[in-house]
N, C-alpha and C positions, 0 to 999 in steps of 0.2 A: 856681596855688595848690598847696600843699603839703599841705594839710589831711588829704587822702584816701591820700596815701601814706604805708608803702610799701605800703598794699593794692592799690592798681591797677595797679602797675607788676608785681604777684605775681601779680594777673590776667590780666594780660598775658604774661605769662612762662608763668604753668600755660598760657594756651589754647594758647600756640605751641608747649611741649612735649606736646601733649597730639596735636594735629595733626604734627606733627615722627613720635615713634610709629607713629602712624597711617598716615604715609607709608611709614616705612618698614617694616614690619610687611605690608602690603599689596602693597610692591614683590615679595615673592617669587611670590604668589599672580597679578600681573598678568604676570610674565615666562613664570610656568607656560602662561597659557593664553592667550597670545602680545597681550595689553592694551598701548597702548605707556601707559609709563610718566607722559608729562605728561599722557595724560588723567586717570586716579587722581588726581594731584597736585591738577587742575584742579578736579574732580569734589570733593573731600574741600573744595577751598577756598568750590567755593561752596556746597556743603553748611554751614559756617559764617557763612557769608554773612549780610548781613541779612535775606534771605529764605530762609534755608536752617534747621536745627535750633536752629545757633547763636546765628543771629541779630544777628551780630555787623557794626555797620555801619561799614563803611569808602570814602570816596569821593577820598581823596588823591591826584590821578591823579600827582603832583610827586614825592610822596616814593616812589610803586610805578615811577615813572621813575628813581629815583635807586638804590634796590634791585635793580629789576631790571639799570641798566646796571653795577652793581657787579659782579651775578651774573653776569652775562655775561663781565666780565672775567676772571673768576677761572675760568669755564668753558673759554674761548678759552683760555687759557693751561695748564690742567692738559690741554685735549687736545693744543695744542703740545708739549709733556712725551713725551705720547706717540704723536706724529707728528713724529719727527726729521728734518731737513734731509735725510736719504737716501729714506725715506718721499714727501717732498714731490719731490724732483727727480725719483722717478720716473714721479710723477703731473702733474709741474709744467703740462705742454702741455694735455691734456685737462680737468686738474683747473683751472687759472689758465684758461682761455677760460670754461668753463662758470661762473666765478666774478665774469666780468668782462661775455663778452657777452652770458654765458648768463642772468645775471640782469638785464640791460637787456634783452634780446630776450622776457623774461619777463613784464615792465612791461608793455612795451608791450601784448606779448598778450594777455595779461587783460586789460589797460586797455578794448583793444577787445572784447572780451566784456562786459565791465559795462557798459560804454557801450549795445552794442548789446540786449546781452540784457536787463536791469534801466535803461535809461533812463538809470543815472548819469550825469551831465554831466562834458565829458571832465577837465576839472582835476582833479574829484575821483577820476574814474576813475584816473586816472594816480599820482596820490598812492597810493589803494587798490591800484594795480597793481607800484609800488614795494615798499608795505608785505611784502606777500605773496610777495615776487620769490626770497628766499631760502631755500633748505633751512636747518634750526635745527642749529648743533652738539650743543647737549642732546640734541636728541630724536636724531640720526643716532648719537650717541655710548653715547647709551643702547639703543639698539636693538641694535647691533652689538654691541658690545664684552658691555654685560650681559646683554642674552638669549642671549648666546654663539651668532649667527649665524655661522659661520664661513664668509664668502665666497671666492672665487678672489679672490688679494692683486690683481690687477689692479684689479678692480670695489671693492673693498673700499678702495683705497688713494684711487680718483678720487671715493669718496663721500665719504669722511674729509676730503680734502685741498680738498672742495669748498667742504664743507660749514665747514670751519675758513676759509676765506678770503674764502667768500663774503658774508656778514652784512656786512663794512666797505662793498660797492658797495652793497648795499642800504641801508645806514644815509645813505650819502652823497645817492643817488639821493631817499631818504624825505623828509631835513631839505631839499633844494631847491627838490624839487617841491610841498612844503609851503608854502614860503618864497612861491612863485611862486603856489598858490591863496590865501595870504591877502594878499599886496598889488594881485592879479589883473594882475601884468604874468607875459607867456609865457616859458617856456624859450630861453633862447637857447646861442648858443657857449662862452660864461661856466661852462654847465652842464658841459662836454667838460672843459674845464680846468679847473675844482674838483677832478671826478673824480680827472686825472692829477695833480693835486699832491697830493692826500689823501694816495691810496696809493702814493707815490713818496716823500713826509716819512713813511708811516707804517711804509714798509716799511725804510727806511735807519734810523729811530732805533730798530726793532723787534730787527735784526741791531745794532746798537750798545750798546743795554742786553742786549741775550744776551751776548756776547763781553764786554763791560763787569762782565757780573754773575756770569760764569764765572772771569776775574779775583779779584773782589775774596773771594768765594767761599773760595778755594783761598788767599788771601791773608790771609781774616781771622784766622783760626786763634781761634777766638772757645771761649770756655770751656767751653759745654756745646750737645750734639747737639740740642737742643731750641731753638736759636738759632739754625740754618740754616734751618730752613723762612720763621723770621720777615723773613730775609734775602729770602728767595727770594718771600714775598709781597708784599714792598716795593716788591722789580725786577717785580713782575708791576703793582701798582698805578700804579709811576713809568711802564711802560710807553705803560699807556694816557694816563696826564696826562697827558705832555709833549708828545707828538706831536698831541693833542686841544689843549692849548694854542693849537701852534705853526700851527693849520691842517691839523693830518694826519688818518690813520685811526689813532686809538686801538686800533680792535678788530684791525687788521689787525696793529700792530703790538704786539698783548699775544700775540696768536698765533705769531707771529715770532718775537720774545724768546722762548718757551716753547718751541721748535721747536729755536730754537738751543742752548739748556741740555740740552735731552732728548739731542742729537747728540752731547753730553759726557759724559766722568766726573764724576761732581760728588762732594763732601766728605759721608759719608753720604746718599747717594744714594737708597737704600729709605727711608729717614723722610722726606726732601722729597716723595717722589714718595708716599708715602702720606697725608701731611698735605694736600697738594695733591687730592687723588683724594678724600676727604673734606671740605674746600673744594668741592670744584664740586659733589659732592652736595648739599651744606648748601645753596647757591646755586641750584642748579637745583628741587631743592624747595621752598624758600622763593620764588623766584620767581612759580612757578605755584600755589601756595596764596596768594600777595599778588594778584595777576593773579584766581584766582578769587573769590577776596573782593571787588576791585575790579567785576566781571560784576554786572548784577543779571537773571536770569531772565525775568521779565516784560518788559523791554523787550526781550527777542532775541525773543520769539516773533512781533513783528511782524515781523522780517527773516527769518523763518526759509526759508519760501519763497525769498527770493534769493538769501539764503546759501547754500543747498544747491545750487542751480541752479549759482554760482558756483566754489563747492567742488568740483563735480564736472567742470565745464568747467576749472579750473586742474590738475585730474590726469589726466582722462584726453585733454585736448587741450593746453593752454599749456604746459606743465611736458614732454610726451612732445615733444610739435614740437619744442619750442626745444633740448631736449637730441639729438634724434638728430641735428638740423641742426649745431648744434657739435662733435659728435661724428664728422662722418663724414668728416671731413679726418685722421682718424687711426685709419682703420681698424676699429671696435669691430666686431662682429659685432652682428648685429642684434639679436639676445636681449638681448645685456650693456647693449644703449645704450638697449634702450628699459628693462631692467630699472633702471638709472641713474635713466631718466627716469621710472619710476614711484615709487622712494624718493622724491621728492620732498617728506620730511616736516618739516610747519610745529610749531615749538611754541612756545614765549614771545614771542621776538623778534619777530614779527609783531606782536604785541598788545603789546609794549614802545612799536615803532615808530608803534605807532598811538594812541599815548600823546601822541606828538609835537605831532600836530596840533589836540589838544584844548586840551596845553597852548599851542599860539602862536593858540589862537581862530581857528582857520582856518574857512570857513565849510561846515555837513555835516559837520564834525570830529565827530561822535559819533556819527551813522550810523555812520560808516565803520570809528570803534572796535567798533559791537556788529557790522557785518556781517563783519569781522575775526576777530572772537573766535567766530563761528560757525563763520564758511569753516575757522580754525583747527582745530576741534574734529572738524566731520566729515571733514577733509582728516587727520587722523593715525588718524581711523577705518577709510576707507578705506581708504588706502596702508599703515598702519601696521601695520592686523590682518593684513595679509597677505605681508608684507614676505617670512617663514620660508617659508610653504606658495608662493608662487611661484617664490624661490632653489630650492625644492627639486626645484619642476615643470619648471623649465629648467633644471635642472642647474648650477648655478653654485655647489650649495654645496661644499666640501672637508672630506675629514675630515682631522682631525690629532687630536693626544694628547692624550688626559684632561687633566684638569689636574692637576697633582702635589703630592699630600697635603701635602707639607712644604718649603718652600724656605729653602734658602742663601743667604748674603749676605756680601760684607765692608763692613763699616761701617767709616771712616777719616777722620781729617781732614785726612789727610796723603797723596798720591800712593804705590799701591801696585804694585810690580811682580810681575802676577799678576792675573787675575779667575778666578769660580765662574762652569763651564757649565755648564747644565743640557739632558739628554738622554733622550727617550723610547725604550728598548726596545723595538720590535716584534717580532714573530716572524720577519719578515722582516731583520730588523737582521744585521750581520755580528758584531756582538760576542754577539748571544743563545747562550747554554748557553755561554761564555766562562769562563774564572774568569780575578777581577781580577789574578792575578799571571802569567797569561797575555795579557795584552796590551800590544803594542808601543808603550809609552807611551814621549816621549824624556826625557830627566832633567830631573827637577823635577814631574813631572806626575805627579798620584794620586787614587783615587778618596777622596771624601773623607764622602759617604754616600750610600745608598740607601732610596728609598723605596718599599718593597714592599704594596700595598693599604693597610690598616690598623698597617702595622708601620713603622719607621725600622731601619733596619739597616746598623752600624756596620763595612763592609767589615774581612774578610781576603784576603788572599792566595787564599785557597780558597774566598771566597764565586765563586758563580756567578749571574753575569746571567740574568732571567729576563723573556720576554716579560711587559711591564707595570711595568717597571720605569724608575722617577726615577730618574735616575745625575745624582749634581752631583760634578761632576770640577774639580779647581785644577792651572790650566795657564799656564807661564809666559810674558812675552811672545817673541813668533814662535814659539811651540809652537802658537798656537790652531787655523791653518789644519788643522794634521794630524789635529789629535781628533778635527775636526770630519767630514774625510774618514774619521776612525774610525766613530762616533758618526753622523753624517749629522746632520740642521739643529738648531739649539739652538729648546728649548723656551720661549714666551713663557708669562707667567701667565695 
């Protein structure tokens, strides 16, 4: 009925802007003092909640399934963006095991921990042992990238690229094992081979819509810069359908597709990749405020006792074993691997997946969502609060360059010969106390601004470099190698 609109649809709208705020108004205060980020989200949603201030009741476990695997897509693919094909190949071996046997080897172990420790019975253990199997891209992406953890690229690149590809074996692993507690026939070989088709259709039509959607991109020549992105969220949604259709990994291949765009020059490039990077915010917010809402309180505090028991046996035993054991075929040094293995942070996706089983009426389906949504919460407590203060006690963090007050770009929609570097100054640099008309640039190449603290400064000739200083230099093609040998590594944002 219509009667009551549009007031409740504007109810609607104010509470989610009003929470929407709230989110993010609070992100800066929870990165200061190292909170990870889905707990906030979490925390605010079920503050809302019907037993929280709000009071606002919501038990749709269907439609927080259908949100959440949205959000997920659009997460999965804005971190593909920026995790390019060269990012991945060089984490492929370490990052691709821990993503494949390291989340089966994960299953199982916990499996046997709730089994033994809390009674679980093992179908459900193994479903619960699945659910939990993979590190979250939100939450790994928001730890790193926005608390500005700046780790050794090696560590940094196998969390990233783990944590991007690992959710599809989990998702596979989830819906099976699910399948199999509520018809109560056992896992068999059937299971090995779902596995390998998934991600073998979802990773071929993943590299097919990248290359496909880098094409038409560059092809469409479309009227206004505000109609790329729309392009670009299309091939991110067509992603996951069609491989999801056909029997594949969706998630593996919205990652893919997003991987392979990022490894390109794309047609205004800074507005896709900003439009998308607000996308997976909206997403990842929205999610764990939907998720929270979904939680109701009173019933976790019967499980609380197991879930903590659980929570803590999945970090500081299933999650550390199973990764140094994948790990030690390639060398990690012992710190890196178990530091790997302690990241091990849970956030939506877990309680997405656990979504699953309530919706096929599996049986203990809703234990398993609230001891879920527990283990969830003190498992990014945990690992998460301290993710900074251990990188810094084993040394693993690095420093690099502020971030630089003001950035360069070309916008095009047309192939341009020529990119904008950008370069940090140190003291140490070979170009500091330089002046710009002193330096061996080859023809075609100039500085084209500086960013000095608080100032922009529109080079001369006779401006001189000065420790601290943004240099964004336009350099033609096969000039770039040289600058760089000038200048030393280009600066990320």
């Amino acid at each position: 009925m219509l009667t009551h609109e549009p007031t409740t649809t504007a109810v609607a709208l104010l509470a989610a802007a009003i929470l929407l705020v709230l989110s993010a108004l609070v992100s800066r205060t929870s990165i200061r003092v190292g909170l990870p980020l889905p707990i906030v989200f979490l925390a605010l949603g079920m503050a809302a909640g019907s037993e929280g201030v709000a009071g606002i009741h919501f038990d749709d476990y269907g439609l927080a399934f259908r949100l959440g695997t949205v959000a997920l897509a659009l997460i999965l693919f804005d971190g593909g963006l920026n995790t390019p094909v060269r990012s991945i190949r060089a984490a492929a071996g370490p990052g691709g095991v821990l993503a494949t046997v390291g989340v089966a080897g994960v299953t199982i172990t916990t499996a046997a921990g709730a089994h033994l420790m809390v009674g679980l019975p093992w179908r459900q253990a193994l479903v619960f042992g699945a659910v939990v199997s993979s590190t979250d891209a939100a939450a790994v992406f928001a730890v790193l990238r926005s608390g500005g953890i700046q780790l050794k690229s090696r560590v940094a690149q196998v969390l990233e690229v783990e944590s991007g590809l690992n959710d599809p074996m989990a998702v596979i692993l989830t819906f099976a094992l699910t399948r199999t507690l509520a018809s109560g026939e056992p896992p068999g070989l059937a299971l090995v081979a779902d596995v390998l088709l998934e991600l073998t259709v979802g990773a071929a039509i993943g590299v097919a819509v990248g290359l496909g959607g880098h094409l038409l991109l560059w092809r469409a020549r479309l009227t206004s810069s505000g109609l790329y992105p729309v392009l670009t969220l299309a091939l991110a949604l067509s992603a996951f359908a069609v491989p999801t259709l056909l029997h594949g990994s969706g998630f593996l291949a919205v990652f893919v597709a997003g991987s392979v765009l990022g490894e390109r020059v794309l047609p205004h490039q800074a507005g896709i990749r900003r439009v998308h990077d607000a996308l997976a915010w909206v997403g990842q917010i929205g999610m764990f405020l939907v998720l929270g809402l979904l939680a109701v309180p009173s019933r976790l505090v019967p499980v609380a006792l197991d879930s903590v028991l659980l929570a803590l046996f999945l970090a500081f035993v299933a999650r550390p074993l199973v990764v140094v054991a994948c790990l030690a075929p390639f060398r990690f040094p012992a710190r890196e691997a178990l530091y790997i293995g302690w990241v091990g942070l849970r956030g939506a996706v877990p309680i997405i997946l656990a979504v699953y089983p309530v919706l096929a009426g599996a049986p203990g389906a809703e234990h398993i969502f609230d001891v879920v949504f527990f283990v969830v919460v003190v498992n990014a407590l945990v690992p998460g609060w301290t993710v900074r203060w251990l990188a810094r006690r084993i040394g693993l963090l690095e420093q690099r360059a502020p971030t630089p007050g003001a950035v360069l770009e070309i916008s095009s929609a047309v192939p341009v010969d020529g990119e904008i570097l950008s370069f940090y100054v140190s003291a140490a640099s070979a170009v500091a106390g330089s002046a710009v008309a002193d330096l061996p640039f080859p023809a075609g190449t100039r500085v084209l601004l500086i960013a000095r603290e608080r100032q922009i400064l529109a080079p001369e000739g006779s401006t001189l470099l000065a420790p601290g200083d943004h240099v964004h230099v336009f350099c033609e093609p096969g000039t770039k190698g040289f600058v760089q040998l000038l200048f030393g590594a280009e600066e990320t944002e």
